[in-house]
C-alpha positions as CSV (number, residue, x, y, z in Angstrom):
1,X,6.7,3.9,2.8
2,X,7.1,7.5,2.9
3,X,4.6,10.2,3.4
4,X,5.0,11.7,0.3
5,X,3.9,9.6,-2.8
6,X,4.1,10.4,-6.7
7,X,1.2,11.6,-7.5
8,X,0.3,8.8,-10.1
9,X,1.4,5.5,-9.1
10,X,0.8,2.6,-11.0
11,X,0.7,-0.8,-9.5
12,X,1.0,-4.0,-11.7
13,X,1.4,-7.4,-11.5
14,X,5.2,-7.7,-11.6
15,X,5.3,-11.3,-13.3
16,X,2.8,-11.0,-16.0
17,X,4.2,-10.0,-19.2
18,X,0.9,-8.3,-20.7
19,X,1.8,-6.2,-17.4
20,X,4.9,-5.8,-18.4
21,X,4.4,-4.5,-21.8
22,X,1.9,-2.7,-20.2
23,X,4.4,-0.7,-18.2
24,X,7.3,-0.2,-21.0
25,X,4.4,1.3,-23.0
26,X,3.3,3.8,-20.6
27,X,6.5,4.5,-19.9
28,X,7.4,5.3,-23.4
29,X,4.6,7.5,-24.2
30,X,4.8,9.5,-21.0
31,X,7.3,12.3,-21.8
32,X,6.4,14.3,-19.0
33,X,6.6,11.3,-16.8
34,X,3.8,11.2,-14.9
35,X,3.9,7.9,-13.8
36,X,5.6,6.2,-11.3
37,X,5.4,2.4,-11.6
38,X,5.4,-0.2,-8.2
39,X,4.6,-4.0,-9.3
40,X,2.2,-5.4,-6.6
41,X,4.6,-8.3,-5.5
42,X,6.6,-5.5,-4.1
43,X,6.6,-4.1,-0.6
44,X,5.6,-0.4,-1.9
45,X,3.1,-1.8,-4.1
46,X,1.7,-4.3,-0.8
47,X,1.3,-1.5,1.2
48,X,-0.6,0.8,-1.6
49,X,-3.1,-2.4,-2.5
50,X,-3.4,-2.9,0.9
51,X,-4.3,0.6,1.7
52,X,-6.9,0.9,-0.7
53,X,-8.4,-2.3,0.2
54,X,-7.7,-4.0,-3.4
55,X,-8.1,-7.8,-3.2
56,X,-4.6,-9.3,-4.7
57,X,-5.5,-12.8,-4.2
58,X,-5.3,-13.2,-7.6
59,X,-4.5,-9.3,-8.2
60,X,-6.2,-9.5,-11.6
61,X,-6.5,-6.0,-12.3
62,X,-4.1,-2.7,-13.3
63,X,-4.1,-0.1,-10.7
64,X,-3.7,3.6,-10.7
65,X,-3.4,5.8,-7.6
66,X,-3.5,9.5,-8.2
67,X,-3.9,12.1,-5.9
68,X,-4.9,9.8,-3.5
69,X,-7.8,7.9,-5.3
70,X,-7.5,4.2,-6.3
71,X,-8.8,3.0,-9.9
72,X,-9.0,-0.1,-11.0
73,X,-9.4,-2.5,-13.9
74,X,-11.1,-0.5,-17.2
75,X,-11.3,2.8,-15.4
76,X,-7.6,2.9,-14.8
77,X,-6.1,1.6,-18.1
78,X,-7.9,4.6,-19.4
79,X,-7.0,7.5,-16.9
80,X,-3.6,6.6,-17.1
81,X,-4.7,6.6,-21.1
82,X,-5.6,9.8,-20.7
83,X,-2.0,11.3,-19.9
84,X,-0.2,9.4,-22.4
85,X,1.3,11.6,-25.3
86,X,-0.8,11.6,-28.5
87,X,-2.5,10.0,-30.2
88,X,-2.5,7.6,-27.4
89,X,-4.5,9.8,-25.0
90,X,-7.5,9.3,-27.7
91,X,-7.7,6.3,-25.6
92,X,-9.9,7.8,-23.5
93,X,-12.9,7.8,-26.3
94,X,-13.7,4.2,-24.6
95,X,-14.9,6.1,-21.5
96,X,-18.3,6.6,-23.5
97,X,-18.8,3.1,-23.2
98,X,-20.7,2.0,-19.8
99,X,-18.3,0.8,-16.9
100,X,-19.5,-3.0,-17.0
101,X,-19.5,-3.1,-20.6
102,X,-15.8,-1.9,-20.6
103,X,-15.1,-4.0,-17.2
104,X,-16.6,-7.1,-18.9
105,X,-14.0,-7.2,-21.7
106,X,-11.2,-5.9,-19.2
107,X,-11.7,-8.8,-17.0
108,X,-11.7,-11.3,-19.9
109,X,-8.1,-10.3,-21.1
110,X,-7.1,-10.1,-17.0
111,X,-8.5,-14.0,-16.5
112,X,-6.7,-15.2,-19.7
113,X,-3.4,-12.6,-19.4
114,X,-1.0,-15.3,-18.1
115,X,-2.5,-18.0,-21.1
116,X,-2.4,-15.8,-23.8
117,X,0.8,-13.7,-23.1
118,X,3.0,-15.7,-20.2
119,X,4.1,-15.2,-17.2
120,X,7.5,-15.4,-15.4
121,X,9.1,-17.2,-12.3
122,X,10.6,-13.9,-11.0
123,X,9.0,-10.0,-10.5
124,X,10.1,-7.9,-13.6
125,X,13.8,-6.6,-13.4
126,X,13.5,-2.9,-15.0
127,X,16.3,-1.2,-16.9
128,X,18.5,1.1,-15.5
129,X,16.3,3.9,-17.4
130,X,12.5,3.0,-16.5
131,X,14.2,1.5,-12.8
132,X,14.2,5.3,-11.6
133,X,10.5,5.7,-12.1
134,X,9.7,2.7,-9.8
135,X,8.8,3.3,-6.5
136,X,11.6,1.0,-5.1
């Protein structure tokens, strides 16, 4: 891994398609592209969950690294809200909520993601386009 990162990486688990939706729509609202994307079944995105001490056994949560600070599970979804192109970054309104109430209903589409949306056999295979935001 090199020493200098992106400074907003966003680390997601690379066979869930929720996740993956997740990613093409960041990626499409995020014309100043901000975000650089690593799934977590990836050596970058390993090494980054590994640094930050994030359990990935199951890694049941999106995570955003920027400027050196790992987020996790409702507080992330809604940083990385927060730099979307509008109205998206509105998103962030849910902040007003209280972290537990948010994490509660976070954690109940995490635990039910692979049931209610699918999963695949393989990591996600990015287009050529959205492949040069990815870490590797």
């Amino acid at each position: 891994m090199t020493n200098t990162l992106p400074e907003r990486i966003v680390i997601f688990d690379g066979v869930c398609n929720l996740c993956e939706f997740s990613v093409n729509f960041i990626y499409e609202r995020d014309s100043k592209k901000k975000f650089t994307f690593a799934p977590a079944q990836s050596t970058q995105g390993r090494r980054l969950l590994e640094k930050y001490q994030i359990n990935t056994d199951p890694l049941n949560t999106v995570v955003l690294v920027k400027n050196g600070q790992a987020y996790t599970r409702s507080t992330a979804a809604l940083e990385i809200a927060a730099e979307l192109d509008s109205p998206w970054n509105l998103l962030q309104f849910f902040s007003v909520f209280p972290q537990p109430l948010r994490d509660k209903a976070y954690d109940i589409i995490a635990r039910n993601r692979y049931q209610w949306f699918g999963k695949k056999a393989t990591c996600m295979v990015p287009t050529p386009e959205i492949k040069t935001r990815f870490l590797e």
